[in-house]
C-alpha positions in Angstrom: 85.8 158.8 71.1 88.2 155.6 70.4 89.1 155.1 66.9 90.5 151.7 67.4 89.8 149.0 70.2 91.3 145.5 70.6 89.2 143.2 72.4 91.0 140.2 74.4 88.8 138.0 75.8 89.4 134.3 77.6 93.2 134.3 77.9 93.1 131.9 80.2 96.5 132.2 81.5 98.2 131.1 78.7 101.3 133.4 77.9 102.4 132.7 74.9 98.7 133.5 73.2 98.9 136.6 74.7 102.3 137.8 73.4 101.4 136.9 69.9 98.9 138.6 70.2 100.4 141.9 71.8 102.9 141.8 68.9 100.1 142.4 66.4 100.6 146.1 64.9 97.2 146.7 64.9 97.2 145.8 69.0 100.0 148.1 69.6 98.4 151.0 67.9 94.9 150.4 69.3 93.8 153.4 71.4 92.5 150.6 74.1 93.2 146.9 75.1 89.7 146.1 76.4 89.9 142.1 78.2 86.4 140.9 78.5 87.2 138.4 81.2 88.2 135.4 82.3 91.7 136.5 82.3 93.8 134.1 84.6 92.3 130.9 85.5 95.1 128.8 83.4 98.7 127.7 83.2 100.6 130.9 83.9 98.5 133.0 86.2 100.8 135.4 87.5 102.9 136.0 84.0 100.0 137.0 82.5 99.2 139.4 85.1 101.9 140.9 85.3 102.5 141.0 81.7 99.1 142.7 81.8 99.8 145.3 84.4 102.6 146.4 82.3 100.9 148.0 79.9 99.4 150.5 81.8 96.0 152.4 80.9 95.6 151.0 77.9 94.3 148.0 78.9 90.5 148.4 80.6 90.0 145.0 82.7 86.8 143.0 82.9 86.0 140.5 85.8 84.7 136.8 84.0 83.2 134.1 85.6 86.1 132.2 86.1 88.4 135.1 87.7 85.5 136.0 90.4 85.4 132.0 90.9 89.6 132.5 92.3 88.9 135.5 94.0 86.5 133.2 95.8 88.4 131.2 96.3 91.3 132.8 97.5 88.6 134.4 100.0 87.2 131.3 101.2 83.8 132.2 100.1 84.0 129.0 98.4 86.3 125.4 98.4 85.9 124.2 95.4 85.9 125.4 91.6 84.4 122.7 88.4 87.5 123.9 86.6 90.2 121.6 87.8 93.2 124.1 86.9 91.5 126.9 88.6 92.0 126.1 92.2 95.5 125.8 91.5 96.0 128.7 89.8 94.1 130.6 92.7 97.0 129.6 95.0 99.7 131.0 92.2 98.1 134.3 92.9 100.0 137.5 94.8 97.8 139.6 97.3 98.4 142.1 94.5 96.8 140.1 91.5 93.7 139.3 93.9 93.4 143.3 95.2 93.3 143.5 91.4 90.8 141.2 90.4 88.2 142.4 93.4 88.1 146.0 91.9 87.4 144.8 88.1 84.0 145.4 86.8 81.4 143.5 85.5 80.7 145.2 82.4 81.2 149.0 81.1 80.7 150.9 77.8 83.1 153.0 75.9 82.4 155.3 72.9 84.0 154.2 69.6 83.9 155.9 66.6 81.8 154.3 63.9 80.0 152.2 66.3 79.3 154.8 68.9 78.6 153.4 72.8 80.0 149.9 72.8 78.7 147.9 76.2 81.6 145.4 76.9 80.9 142.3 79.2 81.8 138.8 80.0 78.8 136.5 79.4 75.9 138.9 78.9 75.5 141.9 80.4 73.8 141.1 83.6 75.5 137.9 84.2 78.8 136.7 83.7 78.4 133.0 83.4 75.0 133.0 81.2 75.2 131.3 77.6 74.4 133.3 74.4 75.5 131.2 71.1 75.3 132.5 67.3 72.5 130.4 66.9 70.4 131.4 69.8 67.2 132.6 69.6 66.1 135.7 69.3 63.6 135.4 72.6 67.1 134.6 74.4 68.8 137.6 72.7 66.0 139.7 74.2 66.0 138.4 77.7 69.9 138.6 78.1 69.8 142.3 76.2 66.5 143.6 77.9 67.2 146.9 80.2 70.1 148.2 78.3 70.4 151.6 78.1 68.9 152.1 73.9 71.7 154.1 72.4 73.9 150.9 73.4 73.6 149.4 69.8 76.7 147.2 70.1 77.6 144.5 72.6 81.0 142.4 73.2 81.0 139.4 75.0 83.0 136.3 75.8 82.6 133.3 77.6 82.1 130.5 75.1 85.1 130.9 73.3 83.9 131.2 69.7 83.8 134.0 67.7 80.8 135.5 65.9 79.1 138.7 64.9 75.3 138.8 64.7 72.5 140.9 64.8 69.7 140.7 68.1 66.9 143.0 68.0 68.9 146.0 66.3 72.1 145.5 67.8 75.4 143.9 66.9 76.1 141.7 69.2 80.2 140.4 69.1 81.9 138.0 70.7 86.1 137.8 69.3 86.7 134.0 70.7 89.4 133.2 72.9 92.8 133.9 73.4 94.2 130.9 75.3 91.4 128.4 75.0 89.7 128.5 71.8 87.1 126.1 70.5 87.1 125.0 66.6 90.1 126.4 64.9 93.5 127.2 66.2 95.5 130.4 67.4 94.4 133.2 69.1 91.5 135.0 68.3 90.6 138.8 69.0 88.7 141.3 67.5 89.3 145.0 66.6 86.3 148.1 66.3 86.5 150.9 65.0 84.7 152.1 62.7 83.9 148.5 61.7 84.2 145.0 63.2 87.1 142.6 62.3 87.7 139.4 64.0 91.0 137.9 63.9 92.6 134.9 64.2 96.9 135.0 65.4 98.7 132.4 64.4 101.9 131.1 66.5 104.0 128.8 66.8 102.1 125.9 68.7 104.7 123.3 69.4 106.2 125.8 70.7 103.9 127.2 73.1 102.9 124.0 74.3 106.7 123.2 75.3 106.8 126.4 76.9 103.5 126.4 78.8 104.8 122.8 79.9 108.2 123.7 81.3 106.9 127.1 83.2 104.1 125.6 85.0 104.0 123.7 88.4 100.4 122.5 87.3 100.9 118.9 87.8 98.3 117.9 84.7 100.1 120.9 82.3 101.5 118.6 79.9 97.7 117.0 79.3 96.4 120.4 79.7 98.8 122.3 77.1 98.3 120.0 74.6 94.5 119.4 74.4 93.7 123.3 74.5 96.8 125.2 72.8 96.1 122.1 70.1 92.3 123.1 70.1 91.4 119.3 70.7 87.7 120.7 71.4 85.8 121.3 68.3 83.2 123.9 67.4 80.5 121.5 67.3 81.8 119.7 70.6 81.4 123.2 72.3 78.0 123.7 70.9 76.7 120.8 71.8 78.0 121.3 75.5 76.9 125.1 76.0 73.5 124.4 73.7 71.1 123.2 76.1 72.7 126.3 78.9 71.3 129.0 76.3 67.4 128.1 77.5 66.8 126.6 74.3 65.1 123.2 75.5 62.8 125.6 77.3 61.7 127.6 73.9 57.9 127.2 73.3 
């Protein structure tokens, strides 16, 4: 049983996100690092990789949309991605990082204390590109939730880069927002369990990130890039109004 998790989710190969966050206390002392996902498609591929790797068994790895979308990439299963960063970041990747990325899971559970199994996933937990917002419906909640296992009561997730806690059909249902790309408000956000559920915002040093990312990457849009997501051009209601109608809700009765 973990007393403490921190959940990462949506780095998006953004470094400097990623070290403020590390330097939280409550992040160094968590028993586990979980990442749920899309964990390099971004500026600085490799250095967050490797910055990963360092850590050792702390951090459990989850595969996202966007990381099995490189691997494909990198396999030729596929010649294109919609992300226009990602097929450049793809190429930035070692034979290590990809060996890495084919063995991570799509979901897994872990026991932590005062919430007991927690199930830990990208999108949902049979799909890791599928849309779940706070304001879903509950018939969508039971679709993307139907065949868990029923002492599963809690559920993390990622994907849309917002954060929010809410109740589906008896279980808490999680997502901690987004490291490198977040939607709505600035900083990183995360989220830490055990025994309850906190979700966290780390604040850093933007200006400073952004001339960083800038001056590290070879991505030849970086400068456009840093600044519209490490200033969080995209607001909360732009992203719901993008990911609304992929949540099944123009189909509802």
């Amino acid at each position: 049983m973990l007393n403490r998790v921190a959940v990462l989710s949506d780095i998006h190969g953004v470094l400097p996100a990623l070290e403020a966050v590390l330097a939280e206390p409550e992040v160094s002392a968590a028993d586990r690092i979980v990442l749920t996902g899309d964990i390099t498609a971004g500026p600085q591929p490799t250095q967050v990789l490797d910055r990963l790797t360092s850590l050792g068994d702390r951090v459990v790895w989850i595969s996202g949309n966007a990381d099995r979308e490189l691997l494909e990439y990198r396999r030729g299963q596929r010649d294109s991605i919609p992300d226009p960063i990602a097929p450049w970041a793809a190429e930035q990747l070692r034979e290590d990082h990809i060996d890495l990325l084919g063995r991570l899971p799509q979901s897994l559970s872990l026991p932590v204390h005062g919430l007991g199994k927690v199930l830990f996933c990208h999108a949902t937990p049979r799909d890791d590109e599928e849309v779940v917002l706070v304001d879903s419906r509950l018939d969508r909640w039971r679709e993307v939730l139907s065949g868990l296992d029923t002492d599963i009561r809690t559920v993390v997730c990622g994907h849309t880069h917002m954060p929010f806690v809410r109740l589906a059909h008896g279980r808490l249902v999680i997502n901690p927002g987004s490291i490198g790309m977040p939607y709505g408000r600035a900083g990183a956000h995360w989220a830490l369990l055990g025994p309850g559920i906190e979700l966290r915002s780390t604040t850093f040093d933007i200006e400073a990130a952004v001339t960083q990312v800038t001056q590290d990457s070879s991505y030849p849009e970086i400068a456009e890039w840093a600044d519209y997501f490490l200033h969080t051009r995209a607001t909360d209601a732009d992203a719901l109004e993008a990911f609304a109608p992929r949540d099944g809700r123009s189909h509802a009765p």
